[in-house]
C-alpha positions in Angstrom: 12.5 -4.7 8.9 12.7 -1.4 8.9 9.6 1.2 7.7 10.4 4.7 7.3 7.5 7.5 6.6 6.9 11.1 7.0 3.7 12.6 8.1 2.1 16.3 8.1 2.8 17.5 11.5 -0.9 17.2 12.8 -1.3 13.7 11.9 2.1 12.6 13.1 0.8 14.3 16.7 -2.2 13.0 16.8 -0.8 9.2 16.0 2.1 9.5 18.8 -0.8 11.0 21.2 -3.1 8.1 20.6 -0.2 5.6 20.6 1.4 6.6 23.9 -2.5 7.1 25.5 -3.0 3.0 24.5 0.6 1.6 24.6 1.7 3.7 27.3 4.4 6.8 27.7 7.2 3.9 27.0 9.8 2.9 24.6 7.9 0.5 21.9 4.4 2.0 21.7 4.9 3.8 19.0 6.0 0.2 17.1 3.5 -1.2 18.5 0.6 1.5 17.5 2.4 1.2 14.1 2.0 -2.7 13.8 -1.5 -2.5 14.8 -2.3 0.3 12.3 -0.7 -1.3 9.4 -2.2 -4.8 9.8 -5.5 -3.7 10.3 -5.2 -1.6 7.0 -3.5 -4.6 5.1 -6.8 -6.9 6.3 -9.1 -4.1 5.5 -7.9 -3.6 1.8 -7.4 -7.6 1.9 -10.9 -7.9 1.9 -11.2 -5.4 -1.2 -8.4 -6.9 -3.8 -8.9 -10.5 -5.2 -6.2 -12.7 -4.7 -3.7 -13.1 -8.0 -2.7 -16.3 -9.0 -0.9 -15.5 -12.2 -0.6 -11.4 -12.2 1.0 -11.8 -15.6 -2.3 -13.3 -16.9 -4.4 -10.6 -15.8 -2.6 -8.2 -18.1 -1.9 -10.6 -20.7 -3.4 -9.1 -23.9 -4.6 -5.8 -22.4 -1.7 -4.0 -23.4 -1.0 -5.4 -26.8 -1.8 -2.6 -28.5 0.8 -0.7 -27.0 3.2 -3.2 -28.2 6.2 -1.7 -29.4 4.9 1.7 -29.0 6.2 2.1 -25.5 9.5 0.4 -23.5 8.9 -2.3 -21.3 9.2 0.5 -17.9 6.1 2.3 -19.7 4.2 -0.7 -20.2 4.8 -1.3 -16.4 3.6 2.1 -15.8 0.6 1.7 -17.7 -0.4 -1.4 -16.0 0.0 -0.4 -12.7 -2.8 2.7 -13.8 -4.7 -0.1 -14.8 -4.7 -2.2 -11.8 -5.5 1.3 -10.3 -8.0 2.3 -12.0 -9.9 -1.1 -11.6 -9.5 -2.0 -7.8 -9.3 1.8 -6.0 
């Protein structure tokens, strides 16, 4: 899979700087550096979220008073600000 991102210019330096000084001045460290980074975030933030059986039942009813009021994108919307709101 392929990840694209864009970075300010300082933080992008300092990332390929700190990549290449563990990984080495070779093709692959900064994949490597990027695998690291983003699994140790994904267990970090792991440890914060519950898991979700049924994410359908966690909004179930919360929004019903928006029913018909908003399209189904909105609702989305508005549940994602939710979830947001709640677990950030």
């Amino acid at each position: 899979m392929v990840l694209k991102f864009e970075f300010e210019g300082e933080l992008e330096n300092k990332f390929r700087e700190t990549a290449m000084k563990k990984f080495g001045y070779a093709k692959g460290s900064l994949q490597k550096a990027s695998k690291e980074a983003l699994s140790d975030w994904v267990h970090q933030q792991s440890t914060k979220i519950p898991k979700v059986e049924d994410p359908f039942k966690l909004v179930e009813g919360i929004l019903s008073h928006l029913k018909g009021k908003k399209t189904s994108v909105q609702l989305q919307h508005e549940a994602v600000n939710l979830w947001t709101k709640k677990y950030s």
